[in-house]
N, C-alpha and C positions, 0 to 999 in steps of 0.2 A: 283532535280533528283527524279526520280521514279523508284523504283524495281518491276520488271516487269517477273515473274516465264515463264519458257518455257522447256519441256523436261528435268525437274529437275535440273534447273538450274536458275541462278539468274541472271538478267542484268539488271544495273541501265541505265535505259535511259531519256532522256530531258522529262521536265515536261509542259514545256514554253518555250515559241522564246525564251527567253531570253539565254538558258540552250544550244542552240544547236551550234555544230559548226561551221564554216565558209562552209565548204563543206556540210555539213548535212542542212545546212539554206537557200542553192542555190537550193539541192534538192525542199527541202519543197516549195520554192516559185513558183519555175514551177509546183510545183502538186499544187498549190493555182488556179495559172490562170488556170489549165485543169478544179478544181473545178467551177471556175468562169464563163468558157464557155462552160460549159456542159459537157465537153470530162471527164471528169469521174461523178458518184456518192458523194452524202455525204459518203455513205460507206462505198466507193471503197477505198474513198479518207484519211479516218479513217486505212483502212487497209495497204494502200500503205505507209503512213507514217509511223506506226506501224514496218512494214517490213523492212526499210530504217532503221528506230532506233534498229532497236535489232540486225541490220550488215547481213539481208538476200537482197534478192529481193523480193520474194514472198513467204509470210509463208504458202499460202496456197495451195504450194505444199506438205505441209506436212500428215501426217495422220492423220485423222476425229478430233481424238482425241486432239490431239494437236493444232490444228487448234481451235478446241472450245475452248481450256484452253486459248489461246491469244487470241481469238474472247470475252472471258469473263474480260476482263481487257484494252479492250480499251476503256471505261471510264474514264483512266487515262491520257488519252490526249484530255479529254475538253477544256483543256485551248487554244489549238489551232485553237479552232472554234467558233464560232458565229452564232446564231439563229435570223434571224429578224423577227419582227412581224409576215412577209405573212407563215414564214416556211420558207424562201430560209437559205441555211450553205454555210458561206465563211470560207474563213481560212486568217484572217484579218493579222496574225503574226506582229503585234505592237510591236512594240520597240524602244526605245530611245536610245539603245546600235547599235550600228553599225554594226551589225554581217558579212558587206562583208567590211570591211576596205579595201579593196585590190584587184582587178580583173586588168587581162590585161593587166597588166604593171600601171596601174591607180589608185590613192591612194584617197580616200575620209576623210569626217571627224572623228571627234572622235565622241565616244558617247556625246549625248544631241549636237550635232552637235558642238558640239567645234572645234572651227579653222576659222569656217564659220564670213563672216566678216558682218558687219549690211549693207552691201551695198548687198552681195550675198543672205544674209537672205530678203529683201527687195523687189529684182530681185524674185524669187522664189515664196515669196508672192504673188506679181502680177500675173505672170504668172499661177498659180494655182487658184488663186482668180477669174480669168479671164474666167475659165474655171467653175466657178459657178455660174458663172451670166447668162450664157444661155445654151442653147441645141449646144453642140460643135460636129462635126462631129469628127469621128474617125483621121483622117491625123489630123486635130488641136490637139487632144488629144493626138496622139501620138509627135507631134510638142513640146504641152506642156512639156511631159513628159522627150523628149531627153533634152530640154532647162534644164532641172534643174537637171538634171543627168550632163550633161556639167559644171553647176554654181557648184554644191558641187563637184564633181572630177575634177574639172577644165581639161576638154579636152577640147584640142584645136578645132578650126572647121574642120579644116583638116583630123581628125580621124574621126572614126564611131562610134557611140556609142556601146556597149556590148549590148545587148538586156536585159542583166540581171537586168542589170541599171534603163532600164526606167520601170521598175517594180519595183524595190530596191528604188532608187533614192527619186521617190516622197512619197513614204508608210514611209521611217524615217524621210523625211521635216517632214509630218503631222503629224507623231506620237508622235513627237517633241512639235511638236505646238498645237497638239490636249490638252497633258497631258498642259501647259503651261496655256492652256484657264478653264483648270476642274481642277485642284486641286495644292497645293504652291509646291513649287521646293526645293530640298534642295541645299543650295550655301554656301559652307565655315562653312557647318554643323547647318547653319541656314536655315528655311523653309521662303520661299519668296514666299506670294502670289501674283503673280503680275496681275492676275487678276481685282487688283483694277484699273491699268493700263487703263482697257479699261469700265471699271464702271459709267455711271452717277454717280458725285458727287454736281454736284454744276447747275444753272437753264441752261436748254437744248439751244444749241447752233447750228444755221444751220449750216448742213455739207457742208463744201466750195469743197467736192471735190478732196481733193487732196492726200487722203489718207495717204500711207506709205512716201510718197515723201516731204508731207506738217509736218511728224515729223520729218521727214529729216533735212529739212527748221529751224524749231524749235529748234531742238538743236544743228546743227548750230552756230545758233543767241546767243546762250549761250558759246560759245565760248569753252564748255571746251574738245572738243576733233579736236577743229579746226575750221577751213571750211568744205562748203558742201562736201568734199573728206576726208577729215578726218575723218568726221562723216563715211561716207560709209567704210572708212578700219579700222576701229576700230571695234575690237569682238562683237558679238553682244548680248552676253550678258550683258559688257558691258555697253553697252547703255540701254538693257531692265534695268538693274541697277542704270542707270541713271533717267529715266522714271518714275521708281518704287519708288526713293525716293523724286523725283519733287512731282508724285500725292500723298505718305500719307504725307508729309508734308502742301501738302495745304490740303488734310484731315483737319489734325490735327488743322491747322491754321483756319477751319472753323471750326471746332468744337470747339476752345476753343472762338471764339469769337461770337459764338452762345447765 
């Protein structure tokens, strides 16, 4: 949290996604997308949040004055934004903590997406994956999007998705899997890089194709969380854990007999 002066007064407000709460993080993501499609400014978008966090609507109805002293302290919600090379500002709001547990009657996972099973983590891959291999038109993106809002809060087909969702939905897969792929995790109060996971280690091997389905396959074959269905309802952590100590093991096994 950050203290944030206004009218001689002190209000500690979120510093990061991380910080804000369930209602304050629904805000923030709809002023993401107004960011994202132009319907506000970086500035606008700096102040609208601003406003939102210190329990107004618009601080700048206030006077001149006041309005500067908070205009001079919205610095302290950097951490909310993103600058890309060209100059464009998103408001990326990454998080591995789940800040909407709960819309609609529809409950999703826990932080670091726990609950999620390796068969849904899998599903969700694909389908996102899917969507980077080429120029997806908007209906498939939005298609993507309701798909894995559906896999993590298991709604049925029968309901409609929350619109919140397919914004929500795929931004915690990835931010999940982004952190997963860039730096170790902690698990059990140990840091796991599982990174090496998907690492050359050993002489390069054609790709058969068959991606998440063919580790599927694999461990499987090793029997120890089943068949190919067991594999898929088993956490998927889990398995990344299983994974993670098949590759330093054969690490290890090639380096010592190196």
């Amino acid at each position: 949290m950050v203290e944030i002066t206004t009218r001689g007064r002190i209000a500690a407000v979120a510093a990061s996604p991380d910080e804000l709460t369930p209602a304050q993080y629904a805000r923030a993501l709809a002023l993401s997308v107004s960011l994202a499609t132009g319907a506000v400014t970086p500035d606008a978008a700096r102040r609208r949040l601003m406003s939102m966090l210190i329990g107004m609507e618009d601080y700048g109805v206030l006077l001149p004055g006041h309005v500067a002293e908070i205009d001079a302290q919205l610095g302290a919600l950097d951490d909310f934004f993103a600058t890309a090379p060209d100059g464009s500002v998103s408001m990326p709001l990454d998080s591995v903590a789940n800040l909407l547990p709960e819309t609609d009657g529809f409950s999703g996972p826990g932080d670091w997406l726990e609950g999620v099973s390796f068969g849904e983590f899998t599903e969700c891959q694909a389908v996102l994956g899917a969507l980077a291999e080429g120029q997806a038109d908007p209906e498939e993106i939005a298609g993507a999007y309701a798909h894995v809002a559906r896999t993590l809060y298991r709604i049925p087909e029968e309901s409609e998705v929350p619109d919140i969702l397919l914004v929500h939905a795929p931004r915690l897969f990835m931010a999940v899997w982004n952190r997963i792929c860039s730096e170790p995790v902690e698990i059990n109060g140990r840091r796991i890089d599982f990174r090496i996971i998907f690492a050359l280690s050993g002489p390069k091997r054609p790709d058969d194709g068959t991606g998440w389905t063919g580790i599927t396959f694999e461990v499987a074959s090793a029997g120890i969380f089943g068949d190919t269905r067991g594999v898929e309802g088993t956490d998927f952590w889990s398995v990344l854990l299983y994974l993670y100590k098949c590759k330093f093991e054969y690490i290890n096994d090639k380096n010592r007999n190196s």
